[in-house]
C-alpha angles and dihedrals in degrees: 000000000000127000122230103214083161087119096050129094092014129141108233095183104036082194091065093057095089101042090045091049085051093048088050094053081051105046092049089052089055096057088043095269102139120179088016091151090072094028124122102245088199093059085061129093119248079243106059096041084042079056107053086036086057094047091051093056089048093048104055081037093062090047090052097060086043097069093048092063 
């Protein structure tokens, strides 16, 4: 049985790339991640990308709930 991953990895808003790229480049400084743009993500722990990944998701989470007050 094959597996259809056509719906994964793909950018849903083209117009986000860039903030959440630089979200990403934020968020990576903040954990101690510096130059995290050209780095090799594969010489990384699943911790420290799971880390700036996390952050990310509470970032834009927090923002969120700020615009609904």
């Amino acid at each position: 049985m094959s597996s259809n991953n056509s719906g994964r990895n793909r950018t849903l808003v083209p117009e986000a790339k860039q903030g959440l790229s630089r979200l990403k480049t934020e968020v990576a400084s903040e954990v101690g991640l510096s130059d995290y743009e050209n780095q090799d993500k594969g010489n990384l722990s699943s911790r420290q990308n799971g880390s700036v990944g996390g952050y990310m998701v509470k970032h834009m989470i927090e923002s969120y709930e700020q615009g609904l007050k």
